[in-house]
TORPAKOL-808152 format. One record per residue: residue number from 1; x, y, z of N, C-alpha, C in turn; residue in one letter. Coordinates in steps of 0.1 Angstrom, whole numbers. Example, Ala and Ser with C-alpha at 12.3 -4.5 7.8 and 13.67 -1.06 7.14 Angstrom:
<recs>
<rec 1,<132,-57,78>,<123,-45,78>,<132,-33,78>,A>
<rec 2,<128,-22,71>,<137,-11,71>,<129,0,79>,S>
</recs>
This chain:
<recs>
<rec 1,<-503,-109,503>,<-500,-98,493>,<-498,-85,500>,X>
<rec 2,<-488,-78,494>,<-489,-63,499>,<-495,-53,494>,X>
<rec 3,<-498,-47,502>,<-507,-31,503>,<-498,-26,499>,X>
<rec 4,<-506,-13,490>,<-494,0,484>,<-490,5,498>,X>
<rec 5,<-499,8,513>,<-496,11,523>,<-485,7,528>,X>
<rec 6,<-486,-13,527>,<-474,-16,537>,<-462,-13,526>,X>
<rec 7,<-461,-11,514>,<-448,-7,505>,<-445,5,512>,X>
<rec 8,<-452,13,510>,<-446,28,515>,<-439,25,531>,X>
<rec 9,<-444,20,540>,<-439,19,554>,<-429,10,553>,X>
<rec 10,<-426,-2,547>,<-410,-4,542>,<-401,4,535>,X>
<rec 11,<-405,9,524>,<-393,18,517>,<-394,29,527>,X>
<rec 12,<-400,34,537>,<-398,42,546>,<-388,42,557>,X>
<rec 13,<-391,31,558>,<-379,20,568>,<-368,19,561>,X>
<rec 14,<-368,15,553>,<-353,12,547>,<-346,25,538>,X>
<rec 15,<-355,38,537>,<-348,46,534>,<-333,55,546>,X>
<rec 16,<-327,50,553>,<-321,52,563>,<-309,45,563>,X>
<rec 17,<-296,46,562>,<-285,43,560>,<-279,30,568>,X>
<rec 18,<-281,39,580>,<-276,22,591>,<-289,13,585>,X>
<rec 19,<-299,12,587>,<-308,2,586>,<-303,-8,572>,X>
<rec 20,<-302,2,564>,<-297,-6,551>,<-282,-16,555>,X>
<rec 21,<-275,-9,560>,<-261,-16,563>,<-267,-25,571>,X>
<rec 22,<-275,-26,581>,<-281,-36,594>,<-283,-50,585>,X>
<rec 23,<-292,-47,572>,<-297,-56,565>,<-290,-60,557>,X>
<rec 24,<-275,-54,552>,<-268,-58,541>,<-257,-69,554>,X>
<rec 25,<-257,-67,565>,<-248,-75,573>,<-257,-87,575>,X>
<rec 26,<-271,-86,578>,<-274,-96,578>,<-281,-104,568>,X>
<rec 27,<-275,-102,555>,<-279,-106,543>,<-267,-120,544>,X>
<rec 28,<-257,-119,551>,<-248,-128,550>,<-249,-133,561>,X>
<rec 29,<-253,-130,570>,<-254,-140,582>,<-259,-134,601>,X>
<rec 30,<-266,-145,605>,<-274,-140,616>,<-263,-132,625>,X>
<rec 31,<-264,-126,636>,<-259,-116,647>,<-267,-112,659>,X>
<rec 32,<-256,-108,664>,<-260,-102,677>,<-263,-88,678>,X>
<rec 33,<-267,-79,685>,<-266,-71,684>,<-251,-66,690>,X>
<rec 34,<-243,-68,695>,<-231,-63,702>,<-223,-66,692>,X>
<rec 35,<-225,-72,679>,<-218,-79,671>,<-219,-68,658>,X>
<rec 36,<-234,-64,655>,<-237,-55,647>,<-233,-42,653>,X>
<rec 37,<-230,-36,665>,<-220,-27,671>,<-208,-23,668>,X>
<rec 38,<-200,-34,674>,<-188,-35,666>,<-184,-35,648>,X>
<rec 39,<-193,-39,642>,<-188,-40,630>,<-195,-29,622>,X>
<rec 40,<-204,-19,628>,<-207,-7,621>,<-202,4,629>,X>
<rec 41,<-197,1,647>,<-187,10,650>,<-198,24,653>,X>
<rec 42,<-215,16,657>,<-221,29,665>,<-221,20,677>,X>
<rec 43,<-233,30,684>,<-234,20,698>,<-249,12,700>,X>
<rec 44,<-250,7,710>,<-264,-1,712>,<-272,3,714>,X>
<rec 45,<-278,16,717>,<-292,23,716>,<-295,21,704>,X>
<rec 46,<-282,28,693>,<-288,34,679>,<-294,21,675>,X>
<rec 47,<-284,6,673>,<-289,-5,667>,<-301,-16,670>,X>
<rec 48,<-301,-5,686>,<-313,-17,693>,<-330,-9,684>,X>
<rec 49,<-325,7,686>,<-335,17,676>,<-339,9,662>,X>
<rec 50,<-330,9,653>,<-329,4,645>,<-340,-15,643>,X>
<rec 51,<-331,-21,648>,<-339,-33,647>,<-352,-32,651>,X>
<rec 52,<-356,-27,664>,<-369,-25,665>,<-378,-25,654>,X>
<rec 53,<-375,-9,647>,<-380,-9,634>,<-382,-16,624>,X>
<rec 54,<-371,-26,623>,<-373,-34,612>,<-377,-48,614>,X>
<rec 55,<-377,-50,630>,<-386,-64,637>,<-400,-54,633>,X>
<rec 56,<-404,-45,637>,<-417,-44,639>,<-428,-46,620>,X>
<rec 57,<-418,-43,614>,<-422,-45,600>,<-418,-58,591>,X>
<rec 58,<-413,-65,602>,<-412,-82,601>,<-399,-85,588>,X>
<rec 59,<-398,-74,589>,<-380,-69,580>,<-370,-86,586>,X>
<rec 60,<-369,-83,596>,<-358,-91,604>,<-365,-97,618>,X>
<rec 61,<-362,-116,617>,<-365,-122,629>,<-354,-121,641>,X>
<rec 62,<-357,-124,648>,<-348,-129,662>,<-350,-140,673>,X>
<rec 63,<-340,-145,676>,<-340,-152,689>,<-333,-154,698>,X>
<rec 64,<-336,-158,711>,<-328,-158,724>,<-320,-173,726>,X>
<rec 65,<-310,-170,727>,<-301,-185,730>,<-292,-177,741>,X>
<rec 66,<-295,-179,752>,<-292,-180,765>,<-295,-164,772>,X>
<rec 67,<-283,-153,771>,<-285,-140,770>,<-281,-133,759>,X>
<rec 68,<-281,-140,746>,<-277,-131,736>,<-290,-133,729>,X>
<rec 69,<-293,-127,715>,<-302,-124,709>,<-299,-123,696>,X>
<rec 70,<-302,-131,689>,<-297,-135,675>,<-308,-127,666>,X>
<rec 71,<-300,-119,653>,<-311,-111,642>,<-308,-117,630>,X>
<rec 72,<-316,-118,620>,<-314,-125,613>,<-326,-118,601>,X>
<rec 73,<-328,-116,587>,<-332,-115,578>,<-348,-124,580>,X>
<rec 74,<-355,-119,572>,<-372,-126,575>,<-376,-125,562>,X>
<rec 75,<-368,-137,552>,<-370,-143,537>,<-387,-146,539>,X>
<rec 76,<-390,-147,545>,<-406,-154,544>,<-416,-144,545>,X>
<rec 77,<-411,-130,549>,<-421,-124,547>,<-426,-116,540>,X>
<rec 78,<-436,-108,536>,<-440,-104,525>,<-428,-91,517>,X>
<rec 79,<-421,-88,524>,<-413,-78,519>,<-399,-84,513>,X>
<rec 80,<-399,-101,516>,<-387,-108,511>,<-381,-99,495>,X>
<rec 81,<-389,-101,488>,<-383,-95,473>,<-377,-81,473>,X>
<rec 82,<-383,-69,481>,<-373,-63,483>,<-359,-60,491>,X>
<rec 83,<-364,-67,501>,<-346,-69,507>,<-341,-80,493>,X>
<rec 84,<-347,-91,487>,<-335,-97,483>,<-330,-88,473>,X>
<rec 85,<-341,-79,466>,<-338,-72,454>,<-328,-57,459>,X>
<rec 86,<-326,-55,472>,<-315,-45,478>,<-303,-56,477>,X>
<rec 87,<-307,-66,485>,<-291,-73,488>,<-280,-74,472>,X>
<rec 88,<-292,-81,463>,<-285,-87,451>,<-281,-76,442>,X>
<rec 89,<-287,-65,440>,<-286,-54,433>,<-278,-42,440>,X>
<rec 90,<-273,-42,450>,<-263,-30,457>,<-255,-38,470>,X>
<rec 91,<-252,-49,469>,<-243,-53,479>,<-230,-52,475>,X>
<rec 92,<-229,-41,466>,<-214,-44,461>,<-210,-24,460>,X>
<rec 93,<-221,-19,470>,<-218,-4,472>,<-203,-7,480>,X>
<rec 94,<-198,11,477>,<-186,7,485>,<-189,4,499>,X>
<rec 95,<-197,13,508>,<-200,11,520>,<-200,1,527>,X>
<rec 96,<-215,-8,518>,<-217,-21,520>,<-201,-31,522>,X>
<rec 97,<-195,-31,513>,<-181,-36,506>,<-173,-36,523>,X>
<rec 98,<-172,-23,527>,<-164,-21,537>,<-170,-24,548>,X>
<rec 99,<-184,-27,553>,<-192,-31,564>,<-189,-49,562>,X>
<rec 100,<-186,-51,552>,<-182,-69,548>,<-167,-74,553>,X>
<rec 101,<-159,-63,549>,<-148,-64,552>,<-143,-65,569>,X>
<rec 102,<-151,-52,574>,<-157,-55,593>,<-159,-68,593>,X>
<rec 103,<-171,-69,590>,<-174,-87,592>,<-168,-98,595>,X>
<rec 104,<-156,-100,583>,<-151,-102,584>,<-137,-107,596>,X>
<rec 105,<-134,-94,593>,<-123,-93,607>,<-132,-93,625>,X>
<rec 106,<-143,-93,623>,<-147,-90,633>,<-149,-104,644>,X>
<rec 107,<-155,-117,627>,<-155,-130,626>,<-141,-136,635>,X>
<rec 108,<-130,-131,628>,<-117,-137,632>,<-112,-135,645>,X>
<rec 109,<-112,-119,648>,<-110,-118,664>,<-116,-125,670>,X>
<rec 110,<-133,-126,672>,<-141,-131,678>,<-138,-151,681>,X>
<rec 111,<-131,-153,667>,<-127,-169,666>,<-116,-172,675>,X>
<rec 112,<-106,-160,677>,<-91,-161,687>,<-100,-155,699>,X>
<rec 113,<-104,-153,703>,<-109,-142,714>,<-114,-154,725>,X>
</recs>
């Protein structure tokens, strides 16, 4: 069960723009970080900043398959309902929309590449 505490230190967290885009990209599917680079077009401090934050509040899991580092959404943990209640209820901002559209293309190079 959550604490009104740990609510506030989530919506604290996710009050922050990349973080929300971090989570609306990986609402559709796991990543890398060099992958979440490219398709929001900052660099790897800000997004490594970023996940930190949101691994440390169990926001988002990860794992190692070889030297890359896979991020992925953490449905199981107690803050599941609000990321699902962000993804389902504003994944259709424009922003979001256009961070999808990255995705997308970013998918395709990466498949010829």
């Amino acid at each position: 069960m959550v604490t009104v505490k740990q609510l506030r230190q989530v919506l604290k967290v996710l009050a922050e723009d990349t973080r929300l885009r971090i989570i609306n990209l990986l609402g559709k599917r796991e990543l890398t970080v060099s992958s979440i680079c490219d398709i929001l077009e900052i660099s790897q401090p800000t997004v490594s900043k970023h996940l930190v934050r949101l691994r440390l509040l169990k926001v988002v899991k990860d794992k190692r398959v070889g030297n890359f580092v896979y991020y992925r959404l953490n449905l199981e943990s107690d803050q599941n309902q609000i990321i699902k209640f962000i993804l389902k209820n504003f994944g259709n901002l424009e922003k979001f929309q256009k961070d999808f559209k990255a995705l997308v293309l970013h998918e395709k190079k990466s498949s010829k590449g």
